[in-house]
C-alpha positions in Angstrom: 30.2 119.0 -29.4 31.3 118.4 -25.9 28.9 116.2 -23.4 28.3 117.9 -20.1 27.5 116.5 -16.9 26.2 118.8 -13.7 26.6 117.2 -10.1 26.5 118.3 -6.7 28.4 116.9 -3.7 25.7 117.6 -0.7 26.6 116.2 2.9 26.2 116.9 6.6 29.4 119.3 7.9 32.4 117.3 8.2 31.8 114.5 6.6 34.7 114.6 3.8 33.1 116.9 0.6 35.6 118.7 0.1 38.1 116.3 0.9 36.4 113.6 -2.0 37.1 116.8 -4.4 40.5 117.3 -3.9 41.3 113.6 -4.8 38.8 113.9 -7.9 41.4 116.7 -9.0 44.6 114.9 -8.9 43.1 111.6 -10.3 41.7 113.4 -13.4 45.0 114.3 -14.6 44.4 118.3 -13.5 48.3 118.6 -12.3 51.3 117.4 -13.1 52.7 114.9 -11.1 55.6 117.0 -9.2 52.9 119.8 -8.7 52.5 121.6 -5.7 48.7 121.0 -4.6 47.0 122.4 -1.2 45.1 120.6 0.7 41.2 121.3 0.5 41.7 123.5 -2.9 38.1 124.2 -3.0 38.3 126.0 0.5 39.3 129.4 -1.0 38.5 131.6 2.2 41.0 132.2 4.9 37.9 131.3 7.6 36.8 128.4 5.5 40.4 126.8 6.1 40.9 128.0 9.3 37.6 126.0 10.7 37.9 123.5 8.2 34.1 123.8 7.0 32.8 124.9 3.7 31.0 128.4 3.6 31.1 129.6 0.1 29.2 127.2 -2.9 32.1 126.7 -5.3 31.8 125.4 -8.9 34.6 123.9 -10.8 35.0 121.8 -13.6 37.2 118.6 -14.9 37.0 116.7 -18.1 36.5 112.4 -18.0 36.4 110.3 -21.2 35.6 113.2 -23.2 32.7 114.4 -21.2 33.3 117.8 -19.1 32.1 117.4 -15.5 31.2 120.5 -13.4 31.4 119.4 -9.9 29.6 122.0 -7.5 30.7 122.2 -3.8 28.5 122.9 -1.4 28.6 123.9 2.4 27.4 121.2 5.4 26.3 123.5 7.6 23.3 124.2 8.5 23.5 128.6 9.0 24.7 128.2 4.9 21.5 126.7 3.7 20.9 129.6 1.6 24.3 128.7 -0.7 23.0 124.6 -1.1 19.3 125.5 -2.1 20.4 128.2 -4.9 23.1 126.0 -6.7 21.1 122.7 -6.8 19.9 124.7 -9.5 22.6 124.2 -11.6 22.8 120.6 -11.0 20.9 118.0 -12.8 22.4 114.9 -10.0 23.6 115.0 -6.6 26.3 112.5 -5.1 25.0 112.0 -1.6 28.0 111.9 0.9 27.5 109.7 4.4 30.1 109.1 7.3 30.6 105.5 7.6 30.0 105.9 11.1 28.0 109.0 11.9 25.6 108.1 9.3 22.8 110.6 7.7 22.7 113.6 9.9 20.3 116.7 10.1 22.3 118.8 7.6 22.2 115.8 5.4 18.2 115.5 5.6 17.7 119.6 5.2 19.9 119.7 2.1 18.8 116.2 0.9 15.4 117.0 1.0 16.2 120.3 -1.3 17.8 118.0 -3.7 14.7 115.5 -4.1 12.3 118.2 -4.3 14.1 119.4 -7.4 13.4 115.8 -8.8 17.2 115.2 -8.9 18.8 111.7 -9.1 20.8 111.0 -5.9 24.2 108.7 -5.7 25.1 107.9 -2.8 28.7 107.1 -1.6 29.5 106.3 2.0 32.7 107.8 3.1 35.6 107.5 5.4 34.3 103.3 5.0 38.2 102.6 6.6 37.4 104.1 10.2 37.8 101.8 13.4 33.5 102.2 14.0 32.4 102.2 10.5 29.3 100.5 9.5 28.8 100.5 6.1 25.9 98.0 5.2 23.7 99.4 8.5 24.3 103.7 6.8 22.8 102.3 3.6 19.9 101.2 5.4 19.4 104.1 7.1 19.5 106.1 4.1 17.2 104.2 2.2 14.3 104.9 5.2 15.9 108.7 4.8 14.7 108.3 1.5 11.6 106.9 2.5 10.6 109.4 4.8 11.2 112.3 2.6 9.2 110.9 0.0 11.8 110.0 -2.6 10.0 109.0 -6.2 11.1 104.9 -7.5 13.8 106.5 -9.5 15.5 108.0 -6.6 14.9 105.1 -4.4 16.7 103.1 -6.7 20.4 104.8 -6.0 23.7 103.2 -6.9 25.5 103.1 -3.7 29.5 102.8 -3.5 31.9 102.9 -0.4 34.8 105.2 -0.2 37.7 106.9 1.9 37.9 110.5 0.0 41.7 110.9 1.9 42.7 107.7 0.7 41.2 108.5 -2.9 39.8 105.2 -3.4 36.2 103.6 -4.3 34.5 100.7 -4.5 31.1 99.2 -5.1 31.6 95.8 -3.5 34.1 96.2 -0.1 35.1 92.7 -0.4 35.8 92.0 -3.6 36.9 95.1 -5.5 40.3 96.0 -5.8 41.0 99.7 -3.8 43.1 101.5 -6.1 41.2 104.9 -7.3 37.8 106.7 -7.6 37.2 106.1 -11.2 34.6 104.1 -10.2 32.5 107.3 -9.4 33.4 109.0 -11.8 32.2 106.4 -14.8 29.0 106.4 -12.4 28.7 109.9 -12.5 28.5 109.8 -17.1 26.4 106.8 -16.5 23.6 108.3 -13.9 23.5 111.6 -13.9 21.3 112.8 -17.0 22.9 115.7 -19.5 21.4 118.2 -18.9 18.4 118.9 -20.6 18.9 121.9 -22.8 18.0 123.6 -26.4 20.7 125.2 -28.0 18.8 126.3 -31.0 16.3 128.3 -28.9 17.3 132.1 -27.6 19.7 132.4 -25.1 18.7 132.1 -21.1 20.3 131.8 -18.1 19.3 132.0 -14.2 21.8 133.1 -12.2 22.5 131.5 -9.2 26.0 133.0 -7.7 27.0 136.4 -7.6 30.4 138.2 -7.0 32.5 140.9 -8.0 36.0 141.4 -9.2 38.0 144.5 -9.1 38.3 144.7 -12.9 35.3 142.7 -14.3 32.8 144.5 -12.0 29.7 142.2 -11.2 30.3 138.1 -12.2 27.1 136.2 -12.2 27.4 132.2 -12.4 24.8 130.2 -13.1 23.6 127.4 -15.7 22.6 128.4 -19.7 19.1 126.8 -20.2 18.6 127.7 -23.4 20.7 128.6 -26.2 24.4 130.3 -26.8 26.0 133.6 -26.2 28.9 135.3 -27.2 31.1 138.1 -26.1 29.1 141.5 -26.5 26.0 140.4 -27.2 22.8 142.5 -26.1 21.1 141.0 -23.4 18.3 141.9 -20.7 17.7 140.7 -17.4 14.0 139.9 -15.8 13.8 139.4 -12.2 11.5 136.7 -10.5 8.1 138.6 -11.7 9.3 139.2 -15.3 10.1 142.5 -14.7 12.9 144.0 -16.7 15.7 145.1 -14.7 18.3 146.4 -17.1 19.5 145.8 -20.7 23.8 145.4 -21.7 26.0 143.5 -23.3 27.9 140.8 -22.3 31.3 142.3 -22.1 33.4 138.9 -20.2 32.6 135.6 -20.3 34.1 132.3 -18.6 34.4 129.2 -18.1 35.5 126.9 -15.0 38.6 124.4 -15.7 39.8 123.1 -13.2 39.4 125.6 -10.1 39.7 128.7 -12.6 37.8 130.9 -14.4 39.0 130.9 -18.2 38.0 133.4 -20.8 35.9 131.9 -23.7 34.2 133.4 -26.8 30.9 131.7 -26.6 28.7 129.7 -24.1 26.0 126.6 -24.8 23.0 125.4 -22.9 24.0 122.9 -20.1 27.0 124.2 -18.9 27.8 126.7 -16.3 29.2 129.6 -16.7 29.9 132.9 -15.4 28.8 136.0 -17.2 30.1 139.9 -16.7 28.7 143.2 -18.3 24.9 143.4 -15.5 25.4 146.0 -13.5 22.1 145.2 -11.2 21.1 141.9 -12.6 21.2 139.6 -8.8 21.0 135.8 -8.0 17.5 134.7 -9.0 17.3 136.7 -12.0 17.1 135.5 -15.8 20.0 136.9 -18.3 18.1 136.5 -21.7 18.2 137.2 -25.1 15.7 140.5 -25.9 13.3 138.1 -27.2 12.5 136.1 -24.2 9.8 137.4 -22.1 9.2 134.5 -19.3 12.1 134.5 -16.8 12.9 131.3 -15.4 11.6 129.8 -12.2 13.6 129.7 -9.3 13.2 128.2 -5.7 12.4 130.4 -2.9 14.9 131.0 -0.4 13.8 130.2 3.3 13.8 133.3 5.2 16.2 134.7 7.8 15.5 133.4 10.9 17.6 134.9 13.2 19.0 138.6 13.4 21.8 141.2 15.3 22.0 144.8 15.6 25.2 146.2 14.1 26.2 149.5 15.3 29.2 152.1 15.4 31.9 151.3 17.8 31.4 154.2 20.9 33.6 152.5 23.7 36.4 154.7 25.1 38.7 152.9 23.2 37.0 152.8 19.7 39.4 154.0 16.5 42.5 152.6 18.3 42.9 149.1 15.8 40.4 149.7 13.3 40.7 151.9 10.0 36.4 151.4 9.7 35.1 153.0 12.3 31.9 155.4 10.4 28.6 154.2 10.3 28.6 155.2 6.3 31.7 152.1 6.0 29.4 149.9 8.0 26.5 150.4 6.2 28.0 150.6 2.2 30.0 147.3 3.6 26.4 145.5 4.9 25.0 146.7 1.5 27.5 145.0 -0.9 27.0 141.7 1.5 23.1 142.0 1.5 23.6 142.2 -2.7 25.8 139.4 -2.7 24.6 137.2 0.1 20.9 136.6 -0.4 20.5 134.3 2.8 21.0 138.0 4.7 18.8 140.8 5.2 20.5 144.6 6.1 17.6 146.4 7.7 19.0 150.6 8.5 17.9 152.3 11.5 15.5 155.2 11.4 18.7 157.3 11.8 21.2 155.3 9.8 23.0 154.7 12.9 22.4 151.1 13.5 21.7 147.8 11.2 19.4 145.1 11.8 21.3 142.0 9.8 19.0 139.1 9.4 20.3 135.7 9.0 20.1 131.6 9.1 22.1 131.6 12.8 24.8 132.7 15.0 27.6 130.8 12.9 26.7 132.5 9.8 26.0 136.0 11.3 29.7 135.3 13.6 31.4 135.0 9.3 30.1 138.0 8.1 31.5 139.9 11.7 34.4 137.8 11.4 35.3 139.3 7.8 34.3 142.5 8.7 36.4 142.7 11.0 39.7 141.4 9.1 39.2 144.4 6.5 39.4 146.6 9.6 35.9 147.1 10.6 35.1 148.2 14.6 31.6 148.1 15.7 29.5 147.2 18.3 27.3 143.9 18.0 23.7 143.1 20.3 22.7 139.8 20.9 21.2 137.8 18.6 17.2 137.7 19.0 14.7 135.6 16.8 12.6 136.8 14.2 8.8 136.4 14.8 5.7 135.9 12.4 2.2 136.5 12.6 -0.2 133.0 12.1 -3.4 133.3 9.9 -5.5 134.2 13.3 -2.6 136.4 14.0 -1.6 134.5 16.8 2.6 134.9 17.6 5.0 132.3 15.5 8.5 131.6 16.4 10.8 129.4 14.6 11.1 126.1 16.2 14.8 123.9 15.2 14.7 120.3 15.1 18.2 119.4 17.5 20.1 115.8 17.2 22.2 115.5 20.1 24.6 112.2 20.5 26.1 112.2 24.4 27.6 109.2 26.4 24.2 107.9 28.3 25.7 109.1 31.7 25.0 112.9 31.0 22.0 112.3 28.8 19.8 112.8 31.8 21.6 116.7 32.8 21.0 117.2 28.7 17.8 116.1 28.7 16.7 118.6 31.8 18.3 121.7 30.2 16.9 121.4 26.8 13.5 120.6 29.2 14.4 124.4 30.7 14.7 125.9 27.4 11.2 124.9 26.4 12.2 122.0 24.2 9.9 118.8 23.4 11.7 115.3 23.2 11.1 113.2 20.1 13.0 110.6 20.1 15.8 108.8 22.2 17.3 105.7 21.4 21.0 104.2 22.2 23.2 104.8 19.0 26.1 102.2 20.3 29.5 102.4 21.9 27.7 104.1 25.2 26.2 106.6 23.1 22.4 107.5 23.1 21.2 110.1 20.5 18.2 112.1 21.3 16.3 114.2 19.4 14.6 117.4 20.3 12.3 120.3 19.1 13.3 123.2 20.7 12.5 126.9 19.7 15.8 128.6 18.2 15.4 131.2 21.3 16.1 128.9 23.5 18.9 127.3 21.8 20.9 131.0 22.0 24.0 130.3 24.4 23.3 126.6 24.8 26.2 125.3 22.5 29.1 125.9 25.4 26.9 125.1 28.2 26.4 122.1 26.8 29.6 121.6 25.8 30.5 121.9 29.8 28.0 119.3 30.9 29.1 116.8 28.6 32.7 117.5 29.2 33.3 118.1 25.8 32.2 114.9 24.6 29.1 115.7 23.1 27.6 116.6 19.7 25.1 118.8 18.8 23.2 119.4 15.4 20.6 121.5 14.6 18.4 122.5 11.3 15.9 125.1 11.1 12.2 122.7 11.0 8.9 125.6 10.9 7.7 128.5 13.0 5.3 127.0 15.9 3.4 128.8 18.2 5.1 130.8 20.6 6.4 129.1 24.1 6.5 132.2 26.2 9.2 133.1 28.5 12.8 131.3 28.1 15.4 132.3 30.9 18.5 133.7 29.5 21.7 133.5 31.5 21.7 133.0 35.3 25.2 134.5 36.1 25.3 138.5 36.6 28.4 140.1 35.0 31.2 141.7 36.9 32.2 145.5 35.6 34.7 147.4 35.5 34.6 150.9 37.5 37.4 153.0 35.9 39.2 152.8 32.7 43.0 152.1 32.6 45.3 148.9 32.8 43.9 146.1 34.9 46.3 145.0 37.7 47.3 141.3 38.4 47.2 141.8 42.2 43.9 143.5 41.6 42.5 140.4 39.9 43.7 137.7 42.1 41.9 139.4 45.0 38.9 139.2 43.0 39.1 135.5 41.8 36.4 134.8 44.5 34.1 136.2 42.7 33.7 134.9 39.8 35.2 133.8 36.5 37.2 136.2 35.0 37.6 137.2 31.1 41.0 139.7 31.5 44.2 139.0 32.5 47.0 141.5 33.9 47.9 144.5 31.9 45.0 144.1 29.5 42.8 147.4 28.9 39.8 148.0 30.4 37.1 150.7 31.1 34.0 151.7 32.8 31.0 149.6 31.8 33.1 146.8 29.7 32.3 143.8 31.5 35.3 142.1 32.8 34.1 138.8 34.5 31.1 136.8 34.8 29.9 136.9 38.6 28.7 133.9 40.9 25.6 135.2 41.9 22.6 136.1 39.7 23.2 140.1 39.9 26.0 142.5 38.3 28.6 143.5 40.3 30.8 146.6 40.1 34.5 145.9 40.6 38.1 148.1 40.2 40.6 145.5 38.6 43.2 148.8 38.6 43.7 148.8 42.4 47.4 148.1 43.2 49.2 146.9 46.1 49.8 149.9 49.1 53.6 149.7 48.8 55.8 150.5 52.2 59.5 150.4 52.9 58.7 147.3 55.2 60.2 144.2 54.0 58.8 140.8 55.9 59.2 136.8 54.5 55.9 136.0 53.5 54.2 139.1 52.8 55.8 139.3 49.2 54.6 136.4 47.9 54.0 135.7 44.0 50.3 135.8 43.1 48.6 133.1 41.1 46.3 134.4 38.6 43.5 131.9 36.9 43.9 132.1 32.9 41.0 133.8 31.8 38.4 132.5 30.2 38.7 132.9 26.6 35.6 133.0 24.0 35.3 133.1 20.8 33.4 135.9 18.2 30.2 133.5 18.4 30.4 132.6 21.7 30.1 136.2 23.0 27.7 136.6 20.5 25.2 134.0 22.1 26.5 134.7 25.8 25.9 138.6 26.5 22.1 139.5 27.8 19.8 142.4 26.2 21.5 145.5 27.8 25.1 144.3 26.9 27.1 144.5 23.3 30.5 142.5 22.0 32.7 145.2 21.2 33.9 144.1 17.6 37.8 145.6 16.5 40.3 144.0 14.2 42.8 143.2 17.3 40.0 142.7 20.1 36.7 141.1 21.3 35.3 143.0 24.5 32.2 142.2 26.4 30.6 146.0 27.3 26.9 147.2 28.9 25.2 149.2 26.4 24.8 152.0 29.1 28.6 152.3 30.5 27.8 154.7 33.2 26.5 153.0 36.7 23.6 155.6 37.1 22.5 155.3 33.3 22.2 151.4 33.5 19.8 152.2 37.1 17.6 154.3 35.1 17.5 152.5 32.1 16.8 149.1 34.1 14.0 151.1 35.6 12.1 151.9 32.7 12.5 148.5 31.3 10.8 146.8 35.1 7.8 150.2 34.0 
């Protein structure tokens, strides 16, 4: 009978997961050697390779000296916390991945942390060792008082540490005296560390799933790890949820296997391996699939909360229906359904009416996917800005969720950071110089005041700056946070917005349009200098005559716009303004588009 191994690769965003895998696959003989390989194979998602950053937990599977290895990927970011904490599950080791010069970072404590709690056995490998700043012995350090600090048992203090570059596909465990050929190395470390897992095949079959999705022809596919037992096609199962409910009872009409990066048909399934089951029409992540005699489900971690939430709503602009094929509230809301089933770091909350949807979430990057998506299957709709979700305390006093923020700047704008994180109600914790000129300095901040900060900040450290954040508890509420200074400029009629128009406007502020693009009443076409909205008409022409003078005719110079992306509007707009949302477009709009509305409504609101 085959050995199995489960690992996961955990690690802050960007620093090389996915990367590591891809060099696994063409080392353990998966292709042939004139095959044509992508890069980043795990990165299935059109948005996962366009921002180069994991979203989606991904299993796959590769076999080593006669032992089969499923390798789970997992996401670095923070907003995708959800995905890390349900497939650690599934593992019984993790493979700790480190920069060689960034060193552990927030997203590696948050999903670290996960991982130890579990009681899994960390190994830790220190990648992209072959950069100019690396510092390979000082990371290990640091890791090691990571450890410390998050209570790591002796067993996982005492990790096997090697030193990698994941692009280069090589390993080592000594830098200076081991030859740098290939990552076999980690791989032999992997059958040699990481337990089997610990499983009774005799007993009757269980299985918690941990991954859900659907396919067109299969219906609902559930992955997850077999704890107990084996299964074969059409056998009767039951599922029993969290409680030890019973949900449902069917048979198990697909199942597969991962090789490789597919999903392969098999007759039966053991305990210790993972697997993906079809035939549960309602069985969801968190749930046992079981054999009719098991009456215990099996325990599974709690999922943090949301902690952050939107209002989606149907498209009513003046020029809604023009690009999108989705423009009904009953699409919006079956579409937020199916992701709320799948997706169980979101929440879909419906409007008395049906007409609107609260969607809960871990932050503006994750909520800016699912829009992002939506909006590539030709979905229009009309997006509020994002506002935190509160609690009530014991003495039900007000909670808010608090983020713990690492920020690495050059020292000479650490003192303009420093103030504005001051402004936003934000506590310093720590500030100390983290070499070449750079000082990192940590902050904990509420996640209010955190909306809209990213390209500000951004600005004041001319682009030079880093920012992570990672959600740390609810704290008592700080009161009042300013939102943005800067009125917005509107648009008075609807039509085609004029070049000469806008250049005589410039003064005024920055502006988001250029010449020709559409534009109506109440879309917001510019952000103002001053702290109040102003109306403008961006369709105005220039009076023509039959007078012809040198000088008079002269070519107007327009500024380019300022361009922002699906998040950044997101974060940017104020309480009484929306981010129109179509497959072609991204508009900024008031919610009341009428002048006269917006004066009563801002009346009521000052009541």
């Amino acid at each position: 009978m085959t050995e199995i191994r489960n690992v996961a690769i955990i690690a802050h965003v960007d620093h090389g997961k996915t990367t590591l895998i891809d060099s696994i696959f063409k080392q353990s003989g998966m292709f042939r050697d004139n095959q044509n390989v992508e890069e980043r194979l795990m990165d299935s998602n059109d948005l996962e390779k366009e921002r180069g950053i994991t979203i989606l937990a991904k299993c796959t599977s590769i076999n080593w000296d006669n032992v089969r290895l499923n390798i789970i990927d997992t996401p670095g970011h923070a907003d995708f916390g959800g995905e890390v904490e349900r497939v650690l599950s599934m593992a019984d080791g993790v493979i700790l991945l480190t920069d060689a010069a960034e060193g552990p970072m927030p997203q590696t404590k948050f999903v670290l942390s996960k991982a130890l709690a579990q009681g899994l056995r960390p190994i830790v490998v220190v990648n992209k060792i072959d950069k100019p700043d690396s510092r390979g012995e000082e990371i290990v350090d640091e890791v090691f008082d990571l450890f410390c600090s998050l209570d790591a048992n002796e067993q996982q203090l005492d990790f096997p540490v090697l030193y990698a570059s994941g692009r280069d596909g090589w390993c080592v465990k000594d830098l200076d005296n081991d030859v740098r050929e290939n990552l076999h190395p980690l791989l032999d470390l992997i059958l040699e560390h990481v337990p089997a897992p610990k499983a009774d095949r005799d007993a009757p079959f269980s299985m918690l799933a941990t991954m859900l999705d659907s396919d067109p022809y299969m219906g609902r596919v559930l992955t997850g790890k077999v704890y107990s037992g084996k299964a074969k096609v059409n056998s009767s199962m039951q599922v029993l949820d969290l409680n030890g409910k019973k949900i449902e009872s069917g048979r198990l009409t697909k199942l597969l296997r991962y090789e490789g990066i597919e999903r392969k048909p098999v007759d039966e399934v053991v305990a210790g391996d993972i697997v993906c089951i079809a035939g549960m029409k309602d069985a969801s992540v968190a749930d046992t699939i079981c054999d009719v005699s098991v009456t215990q489900p099996i325990k599974s971690t709690p999922i943090d909360p949301p902690t952050m939430a939107i209002t989606i709503s149907v498209n009513d602009s003046p020029l809604a229906g023009r690009e999108g094929s989705k423009v009904t509230s009953t699409m919006i809301r079956d579409r937020l359904m199916a992701e709320d089933e799948v997706n169980v770091a979101i929440s879909v909350t419906p409007s008395a009416n049906n007409e609107s949807f609260e969607v809960g979430g871990r932050g503006e990057l994750q909520l800016g996917v699912l829009i992002e998506n939506m909006r590539r299957e030709g979905f229009e709709m009309s997006v509020s800005r994002p506002k935190v979700l509160m609690k009530k305390g014991e003495n039900g006093e007000k909670l808010e969720p608090y983020e713990e923020v690492f920020i690495d700047v050059d020292e000479e704008y650490s003192g303009s950071v420093v103030e504005k994180m001051a402004n936003r109600k934000a506590e310093m914790t720590d500030m100390r110089p983290s070499g070449a000129g750079k000082t990192r300095i940590t902050f904990l901040a509420p996640s209010r005041g955190l909306i809209g900060y990213q390209s500000e900040f951004m600005t004041d450290t001319r682009g030079t700056g880093i920012m992570n954040r990672v959600f740390h508890s609810y704290g008592p509420y700080k009161g009042d946070i300013p939102a943005r200074r800067n009125g917005a400029l509107i648009s008075t009629d609807q039509g085609q917005a004029v070049g000469y128009a806008i250049f005589n406007l410039q003064d005024r502020g920055i502006m988001f349009i250029g010449h020709q693009d559409e534009v109506y009443q109440g879309m917001i076409v510019g952000e103002h200098n001053r702290e109040n909205d102003l109306d403008i008409n961006v369709l105005k022409g220039k009076k023509l005559t039959n007078v012809r003078a040198s000088g008079s005719d002269e070519n107007i110079v327009l500024v380019p716009p300022k361009k922002m992306t699906l998040e950044d509007m997101m974060s940017y707009i104020n309480e009484d303004e929306l981010v129109e949302v179509t497959p072609k477009s991204l508009r900024l709009r008031k919610v009341h588009l009428n002048p006269s509305d917006r004066k009563i409504a801002a009346k009521k609101a000052s009541l």
